[in-house]
MINUDO-315074 format. One line per 10 residues: number of its first residue (from 1); for each residue x, y, z of N, C-alpha, C, CB. Coordinates in nm, 2 decimals, m for minus. Glycine has a CB too. Example, Ala and Ser with C-alpha at 12.3 -4.5 7.8 and 13.67 -1.06 7.14 Angstrom:
REM residues 2
1	1.32:m0.57:0.78:1.23:m0.45:0.78:1.32:m0.33:0.78:1.13:m0.45:0.90; 1.28:m0.22:0.71:1.37:m0.11:0.71:1.29:0.00:0.79:1.41:m0.06:0.57 $
REM end
This chain:
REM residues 129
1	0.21:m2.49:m2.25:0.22:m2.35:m2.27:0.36:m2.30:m2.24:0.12:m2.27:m2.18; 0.44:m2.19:m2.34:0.53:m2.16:m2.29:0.55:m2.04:m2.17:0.58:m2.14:m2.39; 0.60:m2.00:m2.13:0.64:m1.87:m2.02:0.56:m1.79:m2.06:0.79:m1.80:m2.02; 0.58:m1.73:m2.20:0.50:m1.63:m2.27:0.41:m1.62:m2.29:0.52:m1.60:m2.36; 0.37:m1.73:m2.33:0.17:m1.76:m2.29:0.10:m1.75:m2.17:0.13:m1.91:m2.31; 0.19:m1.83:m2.02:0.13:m1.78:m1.92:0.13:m1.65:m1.87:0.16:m1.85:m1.84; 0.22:m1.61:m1.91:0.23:m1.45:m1.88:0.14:m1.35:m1.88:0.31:m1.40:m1.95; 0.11:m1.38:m2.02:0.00:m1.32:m2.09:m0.13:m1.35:m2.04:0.00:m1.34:m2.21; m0.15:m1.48:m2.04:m0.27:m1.51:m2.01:m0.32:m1.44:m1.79:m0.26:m1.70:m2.05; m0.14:m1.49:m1.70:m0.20:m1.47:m1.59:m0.19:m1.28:m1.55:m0.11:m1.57:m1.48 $
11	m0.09:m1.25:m1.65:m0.06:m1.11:m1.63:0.06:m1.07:m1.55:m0.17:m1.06:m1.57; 0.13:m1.22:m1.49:0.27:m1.22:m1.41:0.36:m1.22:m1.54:0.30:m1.37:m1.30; 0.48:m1.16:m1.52:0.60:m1.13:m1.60:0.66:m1.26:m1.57:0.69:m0.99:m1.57; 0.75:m1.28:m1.69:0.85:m1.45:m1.69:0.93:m1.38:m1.59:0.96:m1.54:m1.86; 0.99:m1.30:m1.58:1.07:m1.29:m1.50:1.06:m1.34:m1.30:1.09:m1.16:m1.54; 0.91:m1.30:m1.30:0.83:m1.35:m1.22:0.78:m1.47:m1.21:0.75:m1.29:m1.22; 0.75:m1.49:m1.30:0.72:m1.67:m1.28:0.82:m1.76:m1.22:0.71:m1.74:m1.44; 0.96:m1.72:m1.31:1.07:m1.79:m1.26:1.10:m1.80:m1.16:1.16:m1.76:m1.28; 1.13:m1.69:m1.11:1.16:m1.64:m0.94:1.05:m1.70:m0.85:1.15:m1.47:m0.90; 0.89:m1.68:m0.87:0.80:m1.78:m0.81:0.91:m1.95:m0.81:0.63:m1.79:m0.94 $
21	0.92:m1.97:m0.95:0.95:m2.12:m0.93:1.06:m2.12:m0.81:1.01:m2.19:m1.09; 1.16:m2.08:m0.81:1.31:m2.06:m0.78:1.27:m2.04:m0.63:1.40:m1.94:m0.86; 1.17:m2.00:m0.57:1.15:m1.95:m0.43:1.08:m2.08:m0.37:1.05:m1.81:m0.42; 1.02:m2.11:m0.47:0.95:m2.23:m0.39:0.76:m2.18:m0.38:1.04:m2.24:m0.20; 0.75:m2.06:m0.45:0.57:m2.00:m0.43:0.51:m2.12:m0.52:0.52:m1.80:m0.52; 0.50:m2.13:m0.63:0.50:m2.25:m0.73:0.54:m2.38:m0.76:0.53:m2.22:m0.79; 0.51:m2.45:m0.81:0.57:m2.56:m0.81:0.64:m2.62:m0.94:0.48:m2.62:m0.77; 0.78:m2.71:m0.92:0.90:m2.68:m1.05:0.78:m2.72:m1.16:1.08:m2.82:m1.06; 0.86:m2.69:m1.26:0.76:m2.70:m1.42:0.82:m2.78:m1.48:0.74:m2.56:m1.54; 0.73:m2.88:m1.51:0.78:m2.95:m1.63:0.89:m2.87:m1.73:0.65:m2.98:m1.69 $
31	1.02:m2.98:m1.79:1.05:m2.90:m1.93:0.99:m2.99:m2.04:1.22:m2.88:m1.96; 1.04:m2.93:m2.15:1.02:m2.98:m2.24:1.16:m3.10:m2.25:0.99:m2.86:m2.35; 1.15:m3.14:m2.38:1.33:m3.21:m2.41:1.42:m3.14:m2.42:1.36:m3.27:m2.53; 1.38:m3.00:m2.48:1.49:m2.89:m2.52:1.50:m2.77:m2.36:1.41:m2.77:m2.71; 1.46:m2.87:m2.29:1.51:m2.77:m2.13:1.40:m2.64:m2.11:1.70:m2.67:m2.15; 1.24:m2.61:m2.22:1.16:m2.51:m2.24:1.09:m2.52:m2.11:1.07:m2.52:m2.37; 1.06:m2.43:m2.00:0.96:m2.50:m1.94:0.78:m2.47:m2.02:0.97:m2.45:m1.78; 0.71:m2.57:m1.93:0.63:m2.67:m2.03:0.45:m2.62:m1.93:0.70:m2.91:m2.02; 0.43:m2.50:m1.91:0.29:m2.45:m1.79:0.20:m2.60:m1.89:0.19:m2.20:m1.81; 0.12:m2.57:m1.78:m0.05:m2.60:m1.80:m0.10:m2.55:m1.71:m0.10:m2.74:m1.80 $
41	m0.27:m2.62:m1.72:m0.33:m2.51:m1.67:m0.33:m2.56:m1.50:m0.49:m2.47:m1.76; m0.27:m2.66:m1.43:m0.28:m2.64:m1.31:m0.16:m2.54:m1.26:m0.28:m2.75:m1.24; m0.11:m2.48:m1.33:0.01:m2.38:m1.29:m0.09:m2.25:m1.32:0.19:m2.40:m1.39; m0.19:m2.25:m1.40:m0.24:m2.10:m1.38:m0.31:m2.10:m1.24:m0.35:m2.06:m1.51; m0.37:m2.21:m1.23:m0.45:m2.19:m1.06:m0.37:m2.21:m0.94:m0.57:m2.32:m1.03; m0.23:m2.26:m1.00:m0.15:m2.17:m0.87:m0.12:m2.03:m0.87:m0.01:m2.22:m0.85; m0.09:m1.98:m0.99:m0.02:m1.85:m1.03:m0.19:m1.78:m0.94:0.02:m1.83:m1.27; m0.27:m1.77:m0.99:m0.44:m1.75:m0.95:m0.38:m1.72:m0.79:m0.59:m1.93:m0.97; m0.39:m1.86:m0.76:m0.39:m1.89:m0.62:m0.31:m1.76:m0.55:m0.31:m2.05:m0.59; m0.18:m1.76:m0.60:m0.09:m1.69:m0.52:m0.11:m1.51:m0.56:0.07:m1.75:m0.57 $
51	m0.23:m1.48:m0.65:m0.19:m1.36:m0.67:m0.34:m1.33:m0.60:m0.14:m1.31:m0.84; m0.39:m1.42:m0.55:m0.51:m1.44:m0.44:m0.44:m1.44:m0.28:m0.59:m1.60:m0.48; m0.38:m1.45:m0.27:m0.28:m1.46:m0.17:m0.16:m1.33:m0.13:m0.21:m1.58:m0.24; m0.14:m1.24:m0.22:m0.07:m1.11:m0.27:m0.14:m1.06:m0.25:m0.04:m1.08:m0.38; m0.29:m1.06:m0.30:m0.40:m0.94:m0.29:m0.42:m0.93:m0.17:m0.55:m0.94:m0.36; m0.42:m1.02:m0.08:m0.45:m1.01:0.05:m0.37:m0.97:0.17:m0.49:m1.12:0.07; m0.26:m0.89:0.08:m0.14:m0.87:0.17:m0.01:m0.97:0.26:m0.20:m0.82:0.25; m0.03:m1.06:0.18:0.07:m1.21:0.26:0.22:m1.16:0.17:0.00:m1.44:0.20; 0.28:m1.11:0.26:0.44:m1.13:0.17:0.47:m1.25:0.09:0.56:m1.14:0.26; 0.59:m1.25:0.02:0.60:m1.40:m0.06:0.70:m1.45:0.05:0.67:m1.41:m0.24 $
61	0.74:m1.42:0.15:0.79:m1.49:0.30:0.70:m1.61:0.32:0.78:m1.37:0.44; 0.62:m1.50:0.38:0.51:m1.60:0.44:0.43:m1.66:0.33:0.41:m1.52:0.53; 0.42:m1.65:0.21:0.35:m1.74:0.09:0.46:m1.89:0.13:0.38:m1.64:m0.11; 0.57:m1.89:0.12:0.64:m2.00:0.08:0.63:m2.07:0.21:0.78:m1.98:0.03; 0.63:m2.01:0.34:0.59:m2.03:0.50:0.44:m2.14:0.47:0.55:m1.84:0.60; 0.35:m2.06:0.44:0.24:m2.05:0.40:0.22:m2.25:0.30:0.25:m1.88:0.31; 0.31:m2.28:0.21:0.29:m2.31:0.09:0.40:m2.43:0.17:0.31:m2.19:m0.06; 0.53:m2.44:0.24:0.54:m2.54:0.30:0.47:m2.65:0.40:0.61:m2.51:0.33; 0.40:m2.49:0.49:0.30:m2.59:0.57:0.22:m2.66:0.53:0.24:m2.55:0.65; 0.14:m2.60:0.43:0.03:m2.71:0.35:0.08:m2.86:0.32:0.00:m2.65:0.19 $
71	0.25:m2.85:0.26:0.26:m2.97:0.22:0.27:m3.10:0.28:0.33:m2.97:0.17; 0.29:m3.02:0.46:0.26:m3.09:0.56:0.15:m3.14:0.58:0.29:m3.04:0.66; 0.07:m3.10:0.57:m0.09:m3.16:0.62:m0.17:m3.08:0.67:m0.08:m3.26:0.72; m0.31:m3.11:0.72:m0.36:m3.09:0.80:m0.35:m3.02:0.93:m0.37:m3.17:0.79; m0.23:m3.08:1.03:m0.16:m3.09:1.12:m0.12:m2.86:1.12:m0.01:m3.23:1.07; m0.06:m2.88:1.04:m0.04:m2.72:1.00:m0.15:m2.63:0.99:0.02:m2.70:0.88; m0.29:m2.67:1.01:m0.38:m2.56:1.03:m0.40:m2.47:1.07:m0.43:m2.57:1.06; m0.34:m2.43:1.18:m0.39:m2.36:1.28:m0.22:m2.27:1.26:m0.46:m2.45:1.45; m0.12:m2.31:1.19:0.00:m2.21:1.15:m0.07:m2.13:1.03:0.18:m2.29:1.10; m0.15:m2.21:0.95:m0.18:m2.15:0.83:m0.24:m2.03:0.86:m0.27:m2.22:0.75 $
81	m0.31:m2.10:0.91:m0.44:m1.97:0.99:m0.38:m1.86:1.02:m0.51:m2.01:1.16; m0.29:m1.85:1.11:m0.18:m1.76:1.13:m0.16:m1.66:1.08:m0.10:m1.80:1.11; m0.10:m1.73:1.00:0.00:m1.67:0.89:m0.10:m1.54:0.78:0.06:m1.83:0.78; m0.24:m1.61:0.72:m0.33:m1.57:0.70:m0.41:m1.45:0.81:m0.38:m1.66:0.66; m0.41:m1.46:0.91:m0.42:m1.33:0.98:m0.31:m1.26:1.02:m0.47:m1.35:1.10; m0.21:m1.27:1.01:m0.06:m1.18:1.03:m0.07:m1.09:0.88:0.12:m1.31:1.04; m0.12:m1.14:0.73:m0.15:m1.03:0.70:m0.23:m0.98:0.67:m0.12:m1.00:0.67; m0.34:m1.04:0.73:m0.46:m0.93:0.72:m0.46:m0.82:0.81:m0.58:m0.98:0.74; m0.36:m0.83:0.96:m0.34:m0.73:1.00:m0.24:m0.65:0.93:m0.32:m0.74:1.11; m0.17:m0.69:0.83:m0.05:m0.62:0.77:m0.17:m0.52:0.69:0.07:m0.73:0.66 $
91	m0.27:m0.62:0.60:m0.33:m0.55:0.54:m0.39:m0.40:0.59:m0.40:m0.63:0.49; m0.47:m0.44:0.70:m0.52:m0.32:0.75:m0.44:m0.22:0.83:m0.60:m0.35:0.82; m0.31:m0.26:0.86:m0.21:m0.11:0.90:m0.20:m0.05:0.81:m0.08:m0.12:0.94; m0.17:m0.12:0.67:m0.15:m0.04:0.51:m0.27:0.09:0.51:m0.20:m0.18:0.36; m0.41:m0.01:0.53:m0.54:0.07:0.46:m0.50:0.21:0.58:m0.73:m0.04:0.48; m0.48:0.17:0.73:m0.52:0.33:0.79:m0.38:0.40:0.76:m0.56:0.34:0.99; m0.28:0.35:0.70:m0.17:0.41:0.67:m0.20:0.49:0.51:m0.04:0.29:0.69; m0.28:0.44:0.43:m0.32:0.52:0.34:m0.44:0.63:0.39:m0.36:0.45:0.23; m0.52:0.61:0.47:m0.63:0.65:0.49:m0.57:0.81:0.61:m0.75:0.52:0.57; m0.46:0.79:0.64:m0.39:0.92:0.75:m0.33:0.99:0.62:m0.23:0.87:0.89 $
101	m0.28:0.96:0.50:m0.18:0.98:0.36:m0.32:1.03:0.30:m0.08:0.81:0.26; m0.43:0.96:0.34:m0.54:1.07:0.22:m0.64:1.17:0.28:m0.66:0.97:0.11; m0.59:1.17:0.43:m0.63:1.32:0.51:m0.56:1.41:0.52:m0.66:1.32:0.64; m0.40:1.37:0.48:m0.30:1.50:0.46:m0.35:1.53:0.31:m0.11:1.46:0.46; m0.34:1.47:0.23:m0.38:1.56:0.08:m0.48:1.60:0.12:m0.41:1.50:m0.06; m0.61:1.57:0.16:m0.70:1.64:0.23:m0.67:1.79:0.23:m0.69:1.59:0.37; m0.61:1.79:0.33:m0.57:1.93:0.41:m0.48:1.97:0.33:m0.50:1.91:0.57; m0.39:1.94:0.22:m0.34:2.04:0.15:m0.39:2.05:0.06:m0.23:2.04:0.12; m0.45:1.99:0.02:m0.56:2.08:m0.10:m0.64:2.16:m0.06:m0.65:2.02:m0.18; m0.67:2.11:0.04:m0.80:2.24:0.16:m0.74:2.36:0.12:m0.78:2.22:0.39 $
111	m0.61:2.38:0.21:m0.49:2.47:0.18:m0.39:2.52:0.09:m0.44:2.46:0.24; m0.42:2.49:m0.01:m0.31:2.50:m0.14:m0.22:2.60:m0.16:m0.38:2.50:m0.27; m0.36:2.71:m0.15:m0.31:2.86:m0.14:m0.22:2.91:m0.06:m0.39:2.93:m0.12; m0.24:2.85:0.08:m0.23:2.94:0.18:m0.07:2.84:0.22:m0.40:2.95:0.29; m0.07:2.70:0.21:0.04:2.60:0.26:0.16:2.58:0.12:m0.04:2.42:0.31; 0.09:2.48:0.06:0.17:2.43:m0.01:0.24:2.51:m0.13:0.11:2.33:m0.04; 0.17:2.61:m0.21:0.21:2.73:m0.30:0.30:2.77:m0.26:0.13:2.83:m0.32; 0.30:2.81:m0.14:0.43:2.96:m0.15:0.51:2.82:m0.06:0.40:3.18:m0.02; 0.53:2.70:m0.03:0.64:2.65:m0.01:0.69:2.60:m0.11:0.65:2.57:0.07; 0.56:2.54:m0.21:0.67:2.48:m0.31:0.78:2.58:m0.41:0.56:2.38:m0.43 $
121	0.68:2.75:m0.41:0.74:2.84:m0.48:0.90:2.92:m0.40:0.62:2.96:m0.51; 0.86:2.86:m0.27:0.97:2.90:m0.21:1.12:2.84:m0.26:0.94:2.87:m0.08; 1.05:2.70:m0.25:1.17:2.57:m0.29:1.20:2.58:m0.39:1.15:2.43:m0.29; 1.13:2.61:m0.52:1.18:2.67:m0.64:1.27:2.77:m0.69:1.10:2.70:m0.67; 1.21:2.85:m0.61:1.28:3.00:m0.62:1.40:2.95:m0.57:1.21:3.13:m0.52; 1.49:2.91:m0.44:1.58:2.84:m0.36:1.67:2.77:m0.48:1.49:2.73:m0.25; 1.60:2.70:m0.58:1.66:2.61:m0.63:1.69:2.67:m0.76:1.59:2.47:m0.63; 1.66:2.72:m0.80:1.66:2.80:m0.95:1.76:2.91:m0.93:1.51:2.87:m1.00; 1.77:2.99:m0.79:1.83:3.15:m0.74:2.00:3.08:m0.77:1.78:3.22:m0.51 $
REM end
């Protein structure tokens, strides 16, 4: 498969793929003769892997952190582990950091009238005068 095909098929941009490769998230790709690189499908179940890995809040720091220790062994368990709870707490500072972001809209829509109108008309007015 070329670039363009996995793309499509994983939904990662080539531009992304590359940089996966180039970072070390992925692993190098086969070329072709003419230098093309050459996917199959165990590069989609990494591409999978890592955007399973993304969803869960792991930087691509810690992915390649993450993705060296494996190649170590066993032995690296308990860093993996880690690493995999460093962001799931990332993850959940995100969630109450949206969840404080969706009690302020909250409250200004509560108040639209009374808050946010006459400032935003203020700033307008300000900017237009």
């Amino acid at each position: 498969m070329t670039i363009k095909e996995i793309a499509k098929i994983t939904g990662v941009s080539a531009d992304t793929l590359r940089y996966y490769e180039r970072i070390g998230v992925i692993p190098p790709v086969p070329r072709t003769k003419s230098g093309i690189r050459d996917y199959n499908e165990y590069f989609i179940q990494w591409i999978l892997f890592i955007q399973q890995l993304k969803g869960m809040g792991m930087s691509l720091e810690a992915m390649v952190d993450y993705i060296e220790l494996a190649k170590l062994g066993d032995s690296t368990y308990e860093e993996r582990k880690r690493l995999l709870a460093e962001a799931r707490v990332a993850l959940l500072n995100k969630i109450e950091t949206l969840q404080t972001l969706a009690r302020q809209a909250d409250y200004q829509l509560a108040n639209y009238e009374s808050r946010l109108l006459p400032e935003t008309d203020s700033l307008i007015h300000q900017w237009i005068a």
